[in-house]
Structures are given as C-alpha cells and as structure tokens.
N, C-alpha and C positions, 0 to 999 in steps of 0.2 A: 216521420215524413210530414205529418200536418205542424210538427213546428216549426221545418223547416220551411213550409209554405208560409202560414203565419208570418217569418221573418221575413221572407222576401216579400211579403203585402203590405206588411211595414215598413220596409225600406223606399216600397214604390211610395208609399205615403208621405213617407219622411223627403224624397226628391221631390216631392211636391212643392214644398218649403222654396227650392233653388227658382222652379220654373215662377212663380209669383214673386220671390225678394227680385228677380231679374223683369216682371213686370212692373214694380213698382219702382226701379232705378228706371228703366225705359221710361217712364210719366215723367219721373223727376228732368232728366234729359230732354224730354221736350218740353216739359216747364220754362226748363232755362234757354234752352233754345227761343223759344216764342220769347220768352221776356225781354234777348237780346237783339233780337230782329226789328220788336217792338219799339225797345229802347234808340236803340240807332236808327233807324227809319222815322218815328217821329219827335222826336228828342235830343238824337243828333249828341246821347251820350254813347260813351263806349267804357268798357268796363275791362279794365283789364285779364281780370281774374277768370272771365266766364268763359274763354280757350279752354283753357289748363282744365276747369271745373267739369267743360262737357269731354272732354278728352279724358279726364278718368273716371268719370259715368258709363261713355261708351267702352273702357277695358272691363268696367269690373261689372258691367251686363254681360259682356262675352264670359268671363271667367265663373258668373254664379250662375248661366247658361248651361256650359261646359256638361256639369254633372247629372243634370236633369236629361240631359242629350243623348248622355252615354246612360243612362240610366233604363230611358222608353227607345233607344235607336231608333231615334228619331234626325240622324244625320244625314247628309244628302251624300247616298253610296251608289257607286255604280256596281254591280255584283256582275263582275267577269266570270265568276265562278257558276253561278247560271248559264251563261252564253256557251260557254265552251263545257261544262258538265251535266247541263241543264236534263239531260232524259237520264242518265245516271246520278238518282238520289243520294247513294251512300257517298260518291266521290264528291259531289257537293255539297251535302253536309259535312264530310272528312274538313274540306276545305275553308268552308266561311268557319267548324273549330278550329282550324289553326291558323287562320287572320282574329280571331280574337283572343288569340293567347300572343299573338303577336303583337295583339293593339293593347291588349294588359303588359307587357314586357314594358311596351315605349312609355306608355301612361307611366309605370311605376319607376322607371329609366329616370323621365324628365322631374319626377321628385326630386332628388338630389341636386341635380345645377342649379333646380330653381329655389331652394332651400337657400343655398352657396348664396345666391344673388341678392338672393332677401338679406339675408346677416351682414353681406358685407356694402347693403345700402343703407344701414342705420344713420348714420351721417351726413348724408345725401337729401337738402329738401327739395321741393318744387318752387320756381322762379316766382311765380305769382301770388300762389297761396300758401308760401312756405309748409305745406303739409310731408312729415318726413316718408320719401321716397318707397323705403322699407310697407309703410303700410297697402301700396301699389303691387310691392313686388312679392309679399307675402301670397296676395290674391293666386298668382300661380299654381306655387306649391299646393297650397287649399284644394284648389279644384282641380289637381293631378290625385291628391289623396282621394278625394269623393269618388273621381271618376273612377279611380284603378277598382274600389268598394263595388260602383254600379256595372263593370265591367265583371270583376267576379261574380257580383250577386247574376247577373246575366247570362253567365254559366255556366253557375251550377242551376238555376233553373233549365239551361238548356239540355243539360248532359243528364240531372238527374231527376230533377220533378217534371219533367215532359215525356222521360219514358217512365215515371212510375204511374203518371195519371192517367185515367182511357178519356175516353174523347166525349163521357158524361159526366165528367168532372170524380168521378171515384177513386181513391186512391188503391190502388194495385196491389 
C-alpha cells in the first residue's frame, strides 16, 4: 500500500511538470502578444507570422493544461450527482465512480482519432511559419494519454488508498 501511495505522490509531482511548462507557454504568449500590439501601435510594423505563432501558443497551453487538470480535478464541474443524491452518500459516490470511468472511456477513445490525425498531418505545414502541422496535432494525443494516466491514477486512489487510509493518515 505505501508504494502505491509513493506512486501516486509521484505522479501528482510529476503533473506538476504540465501545470508550469503551460505557465511558461502562457508568458511566452503574452510576450508576443505585447510585442505585437507594441509593434503595430507604434511602428506601424505587422508581422505576419505572430497570428499563426500566438494561435499555436494558445492550443498547446490548453493541451499541456489538459493533464494537470485531470490530474488535481481541478475542472470547472457541475456535480448533478450531489443535487439530486446529495443526502444519500453511497448513490453519490456510486455515481461521480462511474462518470469517471466514463470520463477515462472518452479520454482513452479520443487517443486513437487523434493519433489518426497526427500521422496523416505529416505533410501538412502552417501558412506562415511553415512549421509541419503534425507537431500541433501530435499535442492531442499526448495529453489524451497523460490524462487517461491522471484519470486512473485518480481512481485508484479513490477506490483504494481512501478506503485503506483512516483520517490520521495510517494505513489500514
């Protein structure tokens, strides 16, 4: 039991990685943001490239986002399953487990089309800064695999290391 904990305090550590490279693309994004505001307002230059540049900044913040999210559930949820089971425990826990084996189903579903999509974008660059397309569409996949990872690791801690710990941290 304590290396299965172990591993999931490493994983949470390891998603750490996602939530900061997705801060540090955010800077970079408004770096260039600011530069081109800068540049066209007093300079009166325009830059072709810097559409294209902040438009795949802002996907591949969402997509190194992604897994850090499902990682700490930290998504913005509406829990129906409280509203209407909310004084009965067990029906609401029944329930938010099987919307997250649901939400692992999709997560690990959407791996595959977007795999598909990656492969057969090799070919395919971007208008501005000829960067090939495939390195965009890769980003997907990636953070379908992480996630479907944070979604498991998320419960099997819920299913097993929360009924084997008591509520002073000792394992059972």
């Amino acid at each position: 039991m304590k290396v299965l904990v172990a591993t999931v305090n490493g994983l949470n550590k390891f998603y750490k990685f996602f939530f900061y490279f997705a801060g540090v693309i955010l800077m970079v994004l408004l770096a260039v943001s600011f530069f081109v505001v800068v540049s066209r307002s007093f300079f009166r230059l325009s830059f072709v490239w810097s559409d294209e540049l902040q438009r795949f900044l802002m996907i591949a913040m969402v997509f190194f986002a992604i897994p850090y999210m499902a990682s700490n559930k930290t998504f913005l949820v509406v829990d129906l399953a409280e509203i209407f089971f909310g004084k009965n425990k067990k029906l609401h826990y029944k329930t938010l487990l099987i919307g997250n084996f649901v939400s692992l189903a999709l997560v690990i579903y959407l791996i595959f089309p977007c795999t598909q999509i990656a492969r057969n974008s090799t070919r395919i660059f971007s208008t501005a800064l000829g960067l090939p397309m495939s390195y965009m569409y890769t980003l997907m996949p990636m953070s379908f695999i992480f996630s479907a990872v944070a979604i498991a690791k998320n419960l099997l801690k819920h299913i097993v290391i929360d009924r084997c710990v008591s509520d002073t941290g000792e394992v059972r």
